[in-house]
ChimeraX commands (.cxc) that place a marker at each C-alpha (Angstrom):
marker #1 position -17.16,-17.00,-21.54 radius 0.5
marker #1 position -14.15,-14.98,-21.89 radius 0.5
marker #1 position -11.51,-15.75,-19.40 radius 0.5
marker #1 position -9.95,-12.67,-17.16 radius 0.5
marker #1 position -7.26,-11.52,-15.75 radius 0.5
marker #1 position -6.15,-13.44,-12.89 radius 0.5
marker #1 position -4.61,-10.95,-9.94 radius 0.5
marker #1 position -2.48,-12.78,-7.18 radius 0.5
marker #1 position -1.90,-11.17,-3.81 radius 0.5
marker #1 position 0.91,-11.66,-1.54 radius 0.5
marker #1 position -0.86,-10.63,2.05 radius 0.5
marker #1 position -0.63,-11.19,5.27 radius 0.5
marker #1 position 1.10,-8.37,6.11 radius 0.5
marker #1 position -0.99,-8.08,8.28 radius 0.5
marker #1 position -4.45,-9.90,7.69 radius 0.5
marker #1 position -6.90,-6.75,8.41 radius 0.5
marker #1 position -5.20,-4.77,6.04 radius 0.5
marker #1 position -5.18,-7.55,3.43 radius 0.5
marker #1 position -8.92,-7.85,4.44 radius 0.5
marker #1 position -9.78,-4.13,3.77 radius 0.5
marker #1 position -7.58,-4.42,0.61 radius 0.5
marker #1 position -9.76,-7.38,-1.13 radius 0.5
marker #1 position -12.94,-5.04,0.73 radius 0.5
marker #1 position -11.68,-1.56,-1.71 radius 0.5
marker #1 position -11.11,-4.03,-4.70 radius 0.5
marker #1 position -14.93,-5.09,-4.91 radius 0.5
marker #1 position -16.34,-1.65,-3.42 radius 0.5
marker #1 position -14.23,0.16,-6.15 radius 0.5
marker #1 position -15.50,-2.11,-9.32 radius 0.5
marker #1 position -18.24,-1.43,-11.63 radius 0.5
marker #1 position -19.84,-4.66,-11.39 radius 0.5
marker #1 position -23.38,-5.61,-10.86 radius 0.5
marker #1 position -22.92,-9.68,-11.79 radius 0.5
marker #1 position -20.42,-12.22,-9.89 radius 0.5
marker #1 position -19.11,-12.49,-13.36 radius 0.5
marker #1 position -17.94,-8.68,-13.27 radius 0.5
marker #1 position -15.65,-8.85,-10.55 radius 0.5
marker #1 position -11.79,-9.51,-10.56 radius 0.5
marker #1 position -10.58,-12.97,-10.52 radius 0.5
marker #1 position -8.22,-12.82,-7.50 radius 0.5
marker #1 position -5.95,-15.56,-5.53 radius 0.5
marker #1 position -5.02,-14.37,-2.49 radius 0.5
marker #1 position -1.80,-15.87,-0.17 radius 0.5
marker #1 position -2.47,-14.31,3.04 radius 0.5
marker #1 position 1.09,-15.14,4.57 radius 0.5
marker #1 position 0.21,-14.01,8.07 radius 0.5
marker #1 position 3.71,-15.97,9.16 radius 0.5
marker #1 position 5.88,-14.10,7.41 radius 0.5
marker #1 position 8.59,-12.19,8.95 radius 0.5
marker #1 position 8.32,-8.65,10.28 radius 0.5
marker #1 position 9.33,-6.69,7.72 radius 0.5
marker #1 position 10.24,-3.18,9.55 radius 0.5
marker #1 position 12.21,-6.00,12.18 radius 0.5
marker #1 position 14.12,-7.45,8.82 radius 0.5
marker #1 position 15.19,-3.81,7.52 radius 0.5
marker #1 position 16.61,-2.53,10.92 radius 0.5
marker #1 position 17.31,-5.06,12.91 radius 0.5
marker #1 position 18.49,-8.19,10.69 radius 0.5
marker #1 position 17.27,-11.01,8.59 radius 0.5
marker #1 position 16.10,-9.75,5.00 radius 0.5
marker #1 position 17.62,-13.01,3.16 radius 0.5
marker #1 position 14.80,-14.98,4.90 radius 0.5
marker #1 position 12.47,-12.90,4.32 radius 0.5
marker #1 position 13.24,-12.19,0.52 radius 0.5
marker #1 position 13.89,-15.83,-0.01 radius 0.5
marker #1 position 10.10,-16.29,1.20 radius 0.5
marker #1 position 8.48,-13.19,-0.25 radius 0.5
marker #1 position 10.49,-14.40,-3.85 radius 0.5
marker #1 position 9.12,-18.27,-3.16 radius 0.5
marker #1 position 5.23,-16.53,-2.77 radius 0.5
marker #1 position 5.54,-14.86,-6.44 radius 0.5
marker #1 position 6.69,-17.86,-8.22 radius 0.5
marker #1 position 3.64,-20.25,-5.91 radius 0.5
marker #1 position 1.10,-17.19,-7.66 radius 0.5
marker #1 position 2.71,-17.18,-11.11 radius 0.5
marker #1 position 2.48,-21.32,-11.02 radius 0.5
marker #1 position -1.03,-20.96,-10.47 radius 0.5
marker #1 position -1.53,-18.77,-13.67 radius 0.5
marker #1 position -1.78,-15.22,-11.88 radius 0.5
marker #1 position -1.28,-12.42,-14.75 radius 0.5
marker #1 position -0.37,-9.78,-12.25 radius 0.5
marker #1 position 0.87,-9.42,-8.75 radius 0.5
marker #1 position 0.68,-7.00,-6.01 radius 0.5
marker #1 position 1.95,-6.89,-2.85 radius 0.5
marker #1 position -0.27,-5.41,0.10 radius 0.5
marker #1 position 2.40,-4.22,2.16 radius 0.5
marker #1 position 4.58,-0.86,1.43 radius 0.5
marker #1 position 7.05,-1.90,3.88 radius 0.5
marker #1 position 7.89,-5.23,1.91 radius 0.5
marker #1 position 8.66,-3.01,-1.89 radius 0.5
marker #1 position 12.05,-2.87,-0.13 radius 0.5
marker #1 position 12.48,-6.37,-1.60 radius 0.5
marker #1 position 10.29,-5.95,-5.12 radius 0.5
marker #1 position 13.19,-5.72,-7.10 radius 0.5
marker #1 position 14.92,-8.83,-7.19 radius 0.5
marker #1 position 11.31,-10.30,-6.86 radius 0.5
marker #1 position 10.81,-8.74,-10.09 radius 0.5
marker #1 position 13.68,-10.61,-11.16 radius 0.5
marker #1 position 12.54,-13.91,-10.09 radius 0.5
marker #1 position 9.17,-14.17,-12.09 radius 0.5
marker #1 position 8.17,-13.32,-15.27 radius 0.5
marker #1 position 4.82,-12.12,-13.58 radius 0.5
marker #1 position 4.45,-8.40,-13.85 radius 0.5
marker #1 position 4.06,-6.57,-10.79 radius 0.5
marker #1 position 2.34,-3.93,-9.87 radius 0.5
marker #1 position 4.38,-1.43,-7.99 radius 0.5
marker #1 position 2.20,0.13,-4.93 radius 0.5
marker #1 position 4.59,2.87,-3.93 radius 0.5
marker #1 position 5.52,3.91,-7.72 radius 0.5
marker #1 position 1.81,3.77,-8.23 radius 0.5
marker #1 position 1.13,5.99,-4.99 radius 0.5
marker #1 position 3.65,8.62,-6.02 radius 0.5
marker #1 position 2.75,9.19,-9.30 radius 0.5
marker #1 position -1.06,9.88,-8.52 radius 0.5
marker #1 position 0.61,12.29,-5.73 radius 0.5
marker #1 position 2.17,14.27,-8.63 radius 0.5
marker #1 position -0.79,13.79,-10.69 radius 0.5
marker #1 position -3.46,15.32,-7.72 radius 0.5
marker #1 position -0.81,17.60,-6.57 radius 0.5
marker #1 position 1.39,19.01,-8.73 radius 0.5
marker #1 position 5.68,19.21,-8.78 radius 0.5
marker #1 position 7.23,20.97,-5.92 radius 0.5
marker #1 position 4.10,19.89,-3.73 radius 0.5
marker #1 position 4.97,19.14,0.06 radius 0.5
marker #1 position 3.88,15.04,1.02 radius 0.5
marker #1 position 3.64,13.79,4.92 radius 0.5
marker #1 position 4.62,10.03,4.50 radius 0.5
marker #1 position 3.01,8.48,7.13 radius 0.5
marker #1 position 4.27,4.70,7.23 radius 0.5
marker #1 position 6.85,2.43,9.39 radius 0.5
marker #1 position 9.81,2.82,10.21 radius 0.5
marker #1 position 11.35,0.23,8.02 radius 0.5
marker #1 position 9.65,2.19,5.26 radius 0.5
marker #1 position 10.85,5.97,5.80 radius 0.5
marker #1 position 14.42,4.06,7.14 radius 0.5
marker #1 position 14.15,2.23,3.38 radius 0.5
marker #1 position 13.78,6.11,1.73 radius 0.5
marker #1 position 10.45,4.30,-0.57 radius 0.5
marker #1 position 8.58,6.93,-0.87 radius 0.5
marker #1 position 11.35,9.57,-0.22 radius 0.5
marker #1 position 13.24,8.33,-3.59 radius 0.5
marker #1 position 9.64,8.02,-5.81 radius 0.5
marker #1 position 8.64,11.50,-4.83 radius 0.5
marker #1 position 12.25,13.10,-5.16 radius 0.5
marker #1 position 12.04,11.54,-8.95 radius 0.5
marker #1 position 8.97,13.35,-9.63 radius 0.5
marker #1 position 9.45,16.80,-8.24 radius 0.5
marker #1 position 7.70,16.19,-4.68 radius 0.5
marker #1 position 9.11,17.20,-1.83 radius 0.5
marker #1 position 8.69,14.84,1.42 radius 0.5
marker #1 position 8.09,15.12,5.15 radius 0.5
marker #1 position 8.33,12.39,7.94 radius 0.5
marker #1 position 6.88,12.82,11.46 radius 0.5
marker #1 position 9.29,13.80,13.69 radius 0.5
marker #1 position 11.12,11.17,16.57 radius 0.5
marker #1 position 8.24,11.81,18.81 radius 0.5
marker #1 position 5.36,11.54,15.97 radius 0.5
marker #1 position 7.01,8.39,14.02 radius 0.5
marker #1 position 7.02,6.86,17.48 radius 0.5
marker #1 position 2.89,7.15,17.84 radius 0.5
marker #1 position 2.40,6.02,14.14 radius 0.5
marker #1 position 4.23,2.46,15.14 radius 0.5
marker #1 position 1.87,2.27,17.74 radius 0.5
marker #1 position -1.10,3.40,15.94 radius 0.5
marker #1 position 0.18,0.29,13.40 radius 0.5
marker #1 position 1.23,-2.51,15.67 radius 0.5
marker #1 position 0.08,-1.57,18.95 radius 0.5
marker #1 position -3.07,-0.83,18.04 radius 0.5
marker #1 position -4.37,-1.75,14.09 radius 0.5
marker #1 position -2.37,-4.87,14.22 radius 0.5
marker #1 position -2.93,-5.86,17.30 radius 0.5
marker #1 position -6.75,-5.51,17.53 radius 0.5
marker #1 position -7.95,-3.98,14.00 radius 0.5
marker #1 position -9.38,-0.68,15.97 radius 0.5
marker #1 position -7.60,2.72,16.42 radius 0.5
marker #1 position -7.25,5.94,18.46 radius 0.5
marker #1 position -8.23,8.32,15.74 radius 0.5
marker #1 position -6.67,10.84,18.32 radius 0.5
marker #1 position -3.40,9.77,18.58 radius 0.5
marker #1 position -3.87,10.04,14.06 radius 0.5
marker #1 position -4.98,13.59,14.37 radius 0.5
marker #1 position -1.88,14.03,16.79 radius 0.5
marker #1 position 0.73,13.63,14.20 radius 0.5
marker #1 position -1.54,15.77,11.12 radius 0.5
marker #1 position -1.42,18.51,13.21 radius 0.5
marker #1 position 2.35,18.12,14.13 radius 0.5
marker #1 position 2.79,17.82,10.19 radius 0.5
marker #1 position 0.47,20.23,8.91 radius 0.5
marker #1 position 2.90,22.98,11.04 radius 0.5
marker #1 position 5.64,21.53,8.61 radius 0.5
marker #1 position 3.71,23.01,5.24 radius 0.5
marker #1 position 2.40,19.25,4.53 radius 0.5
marker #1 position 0.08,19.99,1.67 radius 0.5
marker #1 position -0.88,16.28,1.19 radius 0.5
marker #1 position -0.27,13.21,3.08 radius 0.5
marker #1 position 0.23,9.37,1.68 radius 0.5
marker #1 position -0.76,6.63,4.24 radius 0.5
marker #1 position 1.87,4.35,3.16 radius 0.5
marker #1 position 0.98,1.61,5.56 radius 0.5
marker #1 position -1.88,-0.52,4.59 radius 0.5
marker #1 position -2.97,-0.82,8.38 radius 0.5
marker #1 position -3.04,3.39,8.00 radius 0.5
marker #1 position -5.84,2.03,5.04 radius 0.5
marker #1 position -8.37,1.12,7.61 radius 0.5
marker #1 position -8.33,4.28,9.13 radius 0.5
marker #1 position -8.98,6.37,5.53 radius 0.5
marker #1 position -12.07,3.24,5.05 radius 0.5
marker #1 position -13.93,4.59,8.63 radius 0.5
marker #1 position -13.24,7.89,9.14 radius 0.5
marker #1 position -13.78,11.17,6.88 radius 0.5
marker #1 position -10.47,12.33,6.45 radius 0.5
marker #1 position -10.42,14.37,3.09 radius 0.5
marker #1 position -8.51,14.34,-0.18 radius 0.5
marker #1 position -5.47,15.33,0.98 radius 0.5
marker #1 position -4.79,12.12,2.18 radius 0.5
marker #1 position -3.68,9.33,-0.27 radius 0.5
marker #1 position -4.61,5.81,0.55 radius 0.5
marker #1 position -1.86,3.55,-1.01 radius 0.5
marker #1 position -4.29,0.69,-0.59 radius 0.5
marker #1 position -6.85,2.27,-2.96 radius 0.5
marker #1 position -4.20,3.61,-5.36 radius 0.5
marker #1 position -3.40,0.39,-5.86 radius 0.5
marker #1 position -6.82,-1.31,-6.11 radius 0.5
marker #1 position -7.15,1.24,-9.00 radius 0.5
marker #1 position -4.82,-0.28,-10.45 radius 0.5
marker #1 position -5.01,-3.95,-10.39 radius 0.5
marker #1 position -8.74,-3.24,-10.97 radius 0.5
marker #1 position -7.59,-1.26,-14.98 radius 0.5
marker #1 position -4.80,-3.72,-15.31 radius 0.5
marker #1 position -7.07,-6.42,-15.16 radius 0.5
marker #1 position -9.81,-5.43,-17.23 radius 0.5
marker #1 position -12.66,-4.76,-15.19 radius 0.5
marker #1 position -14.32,-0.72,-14.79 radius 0.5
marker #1 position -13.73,1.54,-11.85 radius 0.5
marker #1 position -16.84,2.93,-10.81 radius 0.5
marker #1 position -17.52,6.43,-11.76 radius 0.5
marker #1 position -15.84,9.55,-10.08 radius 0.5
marker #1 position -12.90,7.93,-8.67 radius 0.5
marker #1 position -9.72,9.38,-9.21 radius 0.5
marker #1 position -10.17,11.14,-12.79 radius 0.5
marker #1 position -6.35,11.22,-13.00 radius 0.5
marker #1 position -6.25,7.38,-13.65 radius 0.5
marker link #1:1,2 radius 0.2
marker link #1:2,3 radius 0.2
marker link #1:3,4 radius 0.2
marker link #1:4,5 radius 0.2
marker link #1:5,6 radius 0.2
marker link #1:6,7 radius 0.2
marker link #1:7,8 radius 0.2
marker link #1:8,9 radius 0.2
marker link #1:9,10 radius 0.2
marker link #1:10,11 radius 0.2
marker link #1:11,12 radius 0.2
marker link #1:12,13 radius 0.2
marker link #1:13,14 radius 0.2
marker link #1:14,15 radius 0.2
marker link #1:15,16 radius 0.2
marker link #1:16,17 radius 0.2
marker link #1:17,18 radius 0.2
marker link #1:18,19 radius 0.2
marker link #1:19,20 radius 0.2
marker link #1:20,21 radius 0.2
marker link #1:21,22 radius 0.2
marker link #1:22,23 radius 0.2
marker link #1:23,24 radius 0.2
marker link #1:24,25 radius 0.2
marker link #1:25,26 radius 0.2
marker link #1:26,27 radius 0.2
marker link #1:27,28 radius 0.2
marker link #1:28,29 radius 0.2
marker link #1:29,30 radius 0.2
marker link #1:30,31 radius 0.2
marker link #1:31,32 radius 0.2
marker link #1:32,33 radius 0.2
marker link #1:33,34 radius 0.2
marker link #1:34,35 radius 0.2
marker link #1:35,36 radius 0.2
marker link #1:36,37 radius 0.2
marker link #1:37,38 radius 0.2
marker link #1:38,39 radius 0.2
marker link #1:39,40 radius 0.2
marker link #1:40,41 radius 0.2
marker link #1:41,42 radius 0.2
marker link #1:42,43 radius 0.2
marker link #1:43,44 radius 0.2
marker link #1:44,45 radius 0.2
marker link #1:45,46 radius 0.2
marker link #1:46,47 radius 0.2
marker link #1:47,48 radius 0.2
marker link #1:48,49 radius 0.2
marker link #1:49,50 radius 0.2
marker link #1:50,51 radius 0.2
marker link #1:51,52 radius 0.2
marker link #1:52,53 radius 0.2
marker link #1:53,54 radius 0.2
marker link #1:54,55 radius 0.2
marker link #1:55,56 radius 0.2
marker link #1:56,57 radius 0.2
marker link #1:57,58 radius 0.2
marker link #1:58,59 radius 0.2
marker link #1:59,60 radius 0.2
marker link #1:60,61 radius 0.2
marker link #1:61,62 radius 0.2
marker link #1:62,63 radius 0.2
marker link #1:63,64 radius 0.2
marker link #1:64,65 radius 0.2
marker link #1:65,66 radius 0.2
marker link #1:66,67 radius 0.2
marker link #1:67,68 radius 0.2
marker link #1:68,69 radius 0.2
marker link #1:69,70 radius 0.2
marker link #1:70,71 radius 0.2
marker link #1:71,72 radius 0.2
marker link #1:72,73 radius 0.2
marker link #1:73,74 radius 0.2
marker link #1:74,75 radius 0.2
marker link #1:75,76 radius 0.2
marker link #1:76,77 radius 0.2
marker link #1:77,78 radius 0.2
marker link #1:78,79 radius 0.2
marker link #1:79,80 radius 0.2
marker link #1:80,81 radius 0.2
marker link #1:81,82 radius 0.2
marker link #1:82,83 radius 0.2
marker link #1:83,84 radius 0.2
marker link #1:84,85 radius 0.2
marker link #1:85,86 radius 0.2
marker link #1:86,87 radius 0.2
marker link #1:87,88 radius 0.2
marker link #1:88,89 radius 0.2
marker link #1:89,90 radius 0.2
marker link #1:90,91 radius 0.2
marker link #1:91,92 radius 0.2
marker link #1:92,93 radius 0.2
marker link #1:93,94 radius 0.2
marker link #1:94,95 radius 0.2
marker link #1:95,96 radius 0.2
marker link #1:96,97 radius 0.2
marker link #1:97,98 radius 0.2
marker link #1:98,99 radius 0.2
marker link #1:99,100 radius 0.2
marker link #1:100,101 radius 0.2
marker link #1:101,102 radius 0.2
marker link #1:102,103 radius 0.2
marker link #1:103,104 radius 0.2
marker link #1:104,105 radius 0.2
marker link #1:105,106 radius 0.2
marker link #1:106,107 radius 0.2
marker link #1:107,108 radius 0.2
marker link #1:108,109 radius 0.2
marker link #1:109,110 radius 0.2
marker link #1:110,111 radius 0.2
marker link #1:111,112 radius 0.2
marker link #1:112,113 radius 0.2
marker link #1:113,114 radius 0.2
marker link #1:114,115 radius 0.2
marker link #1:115,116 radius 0.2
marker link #1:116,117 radius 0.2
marker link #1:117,118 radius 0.2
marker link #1:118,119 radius 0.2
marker link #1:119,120 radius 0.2
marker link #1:120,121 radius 0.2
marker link #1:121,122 radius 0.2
marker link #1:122,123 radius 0.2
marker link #1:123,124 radius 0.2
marker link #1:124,125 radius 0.2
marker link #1:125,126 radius 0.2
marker link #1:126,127 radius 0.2
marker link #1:127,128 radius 0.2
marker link #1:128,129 radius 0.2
marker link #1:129,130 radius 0.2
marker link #1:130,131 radius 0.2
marker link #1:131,132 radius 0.2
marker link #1:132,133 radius 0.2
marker link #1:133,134 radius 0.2
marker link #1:134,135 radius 0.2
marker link #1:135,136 radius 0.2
marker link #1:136,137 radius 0.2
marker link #1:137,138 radius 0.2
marker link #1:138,139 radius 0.2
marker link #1:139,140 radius 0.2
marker link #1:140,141 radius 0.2
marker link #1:141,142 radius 0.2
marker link #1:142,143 radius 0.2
marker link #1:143,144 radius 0.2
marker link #1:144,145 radius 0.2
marker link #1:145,146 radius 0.2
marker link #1:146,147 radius 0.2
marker link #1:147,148 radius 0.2
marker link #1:148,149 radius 0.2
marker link #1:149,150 radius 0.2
marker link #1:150,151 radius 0.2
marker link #1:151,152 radius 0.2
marker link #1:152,153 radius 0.2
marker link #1:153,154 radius 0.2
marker link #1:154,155 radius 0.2
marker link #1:155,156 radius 0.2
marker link #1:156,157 radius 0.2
marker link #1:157,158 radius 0.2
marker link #1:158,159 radius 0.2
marker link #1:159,160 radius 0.2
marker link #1:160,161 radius 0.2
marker link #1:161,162 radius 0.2
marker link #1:162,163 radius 0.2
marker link #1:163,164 radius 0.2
marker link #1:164,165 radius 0.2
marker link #1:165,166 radius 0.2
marker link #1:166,167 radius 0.2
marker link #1:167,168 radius 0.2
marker link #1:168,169 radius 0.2
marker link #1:169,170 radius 0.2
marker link #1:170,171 radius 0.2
marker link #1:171,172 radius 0.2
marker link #1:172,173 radius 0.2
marker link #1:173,174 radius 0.2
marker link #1:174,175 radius 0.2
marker link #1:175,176 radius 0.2
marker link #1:176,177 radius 0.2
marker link #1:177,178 radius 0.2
marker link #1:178,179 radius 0.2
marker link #1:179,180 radius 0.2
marker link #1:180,181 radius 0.2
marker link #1:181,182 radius 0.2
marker link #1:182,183 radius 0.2
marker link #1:183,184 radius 0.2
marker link #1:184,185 radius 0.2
marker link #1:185,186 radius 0.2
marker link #1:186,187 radius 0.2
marker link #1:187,188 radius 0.2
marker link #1:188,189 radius 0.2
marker link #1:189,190 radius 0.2
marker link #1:190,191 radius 0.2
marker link #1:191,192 radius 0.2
marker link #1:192,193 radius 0.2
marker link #1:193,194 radius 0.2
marker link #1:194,195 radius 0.2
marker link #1:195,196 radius 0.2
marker link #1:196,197 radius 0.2
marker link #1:197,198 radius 0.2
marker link #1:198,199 radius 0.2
marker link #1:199,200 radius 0.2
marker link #1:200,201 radius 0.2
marker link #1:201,202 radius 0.2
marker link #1:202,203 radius 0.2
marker link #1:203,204 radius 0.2
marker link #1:204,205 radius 0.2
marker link #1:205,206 radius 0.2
marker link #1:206,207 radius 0.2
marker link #1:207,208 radius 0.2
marker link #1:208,209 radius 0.2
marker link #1:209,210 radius 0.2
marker link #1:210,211 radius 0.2
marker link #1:211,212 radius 0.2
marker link #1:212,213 radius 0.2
marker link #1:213,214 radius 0.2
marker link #1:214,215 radius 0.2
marker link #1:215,216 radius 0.2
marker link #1:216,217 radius 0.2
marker link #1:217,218 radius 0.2
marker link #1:218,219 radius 0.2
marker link #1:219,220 radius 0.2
marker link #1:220,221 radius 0.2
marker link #1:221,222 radius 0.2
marker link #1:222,223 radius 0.2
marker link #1:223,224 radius 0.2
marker link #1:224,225 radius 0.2
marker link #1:225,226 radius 0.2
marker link #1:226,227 radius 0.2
marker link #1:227,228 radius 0.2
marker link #1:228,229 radius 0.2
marker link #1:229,230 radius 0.2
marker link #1:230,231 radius 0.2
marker link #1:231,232 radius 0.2
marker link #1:232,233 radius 0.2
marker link #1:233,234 radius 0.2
marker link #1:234,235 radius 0.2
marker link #1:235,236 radius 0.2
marker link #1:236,237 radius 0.2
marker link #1:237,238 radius 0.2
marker link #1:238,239 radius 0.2
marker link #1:239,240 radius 0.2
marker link #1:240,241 radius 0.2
marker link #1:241,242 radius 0.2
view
């Protein structure tokens, strides 16, 4: 039997969106045998540092040194590709890139581009993620490359979506879909025409509630991905621009 592609995930960060990420893989693949799904290791590095914490307050060498250490355990176990299911921690993909020979697969570059693709240049995006993410500028500098323009929730807003993340998603895995609907409408009076959840814990809202196509799950952007990369068929009518 032909061997396949072997995908490594660095996860952890945190465990129920790792959990929901593995979930979209499988529900996402055209497979009807074991033997049709994606070969997958999965490091779910719950210990690892906060990474909003290591951005803004202080200790990214740790946490790069261990996030750099995680790559090089998947690519000595044969991985062929590696993702990371965190959008927070593609503040430190670079030099990870640098450290293995493993290619990654880039969940914010990923994200943007089918923004572009769904949307169009010039098209307004609500990044809803942490604030180590928006403080980082990830999705600010992807979009600006490709002709997007972005919006971020204001102080008020950004403060309920870190709550809706750790206080809540985090913490017990459920949310106030309220306190969600809360920022939209804040953002929608700012011309949002489209919104990227770029926090995987943001994923597990887009998994149980109807929210629309306007709103891009990084998470499943990037299960699109890994799932082509690797071989395997996307069942039919998801995202025609991939």
């Amino acid at each position: 039997m032909e061997q396949g592609k072997l995908l490594g995930i660095i996860g952890g960060m945190g465990s129920f969106a790792t959990a929901q990420f593995f979930n979209t893989v499988l529900d996402l693949t055209d497979a009807e045998t074991d033997q049709e799904h994606l070969d997958i290791l999965i490091k779910n590095h719950a210990s690892l540092p906060d990474r909003t914490n290591a951005l803004i307050v202080g200790g990214r060498d740790i946490l790069l040194e261990t996030l750099v250490e995680d790559a090089r355990q998947l690519e000595a176990n044969g991985c062929d590709y590696i993702v990371m299911t965190c959008n927070t921690s593609h503040a430190f993909i670079e030099p990870m890139i640098a450290a293995v020979k493993t290619e990654f697969i880039h969940m914010i570059r990923e994200t943007a581009a089918y923004a572009a693709a769904r949307f169009g240049t010039g098209a307004n995006i609500g990044i809803l993620a942490t604030n180590g993410c928006i403080a980082a500028s990830l999705y600010q500098t992807e979009l600006d490359k490709l002709g997007l323009k972005c919006t971020v929730p204001d102080e008020k807003h950004q403060d309920t979506v870190m709550d809706i993340i750790y206080g809540q998603v985090k913490r017990t895995g459920i949310y106030n879909i309220d306190d969600f609907n809360g920022v939209v409408v804040e953002m929608d009076g700012k011309g949002c025409d489209a919104y990227i959840l770029g926090c995987t814990e943001l994923s597990l809202i887009k998994a149980r509630e109807s929210l629309g196509d306007k709103f891009i799950d990084s998470s499943q952007v990037l299960a699109i991905k890994c799932i082509l990369n690797c071989g395997k068929k996307l069942k039919p009518g998801y995202f025609s621009e991939f």
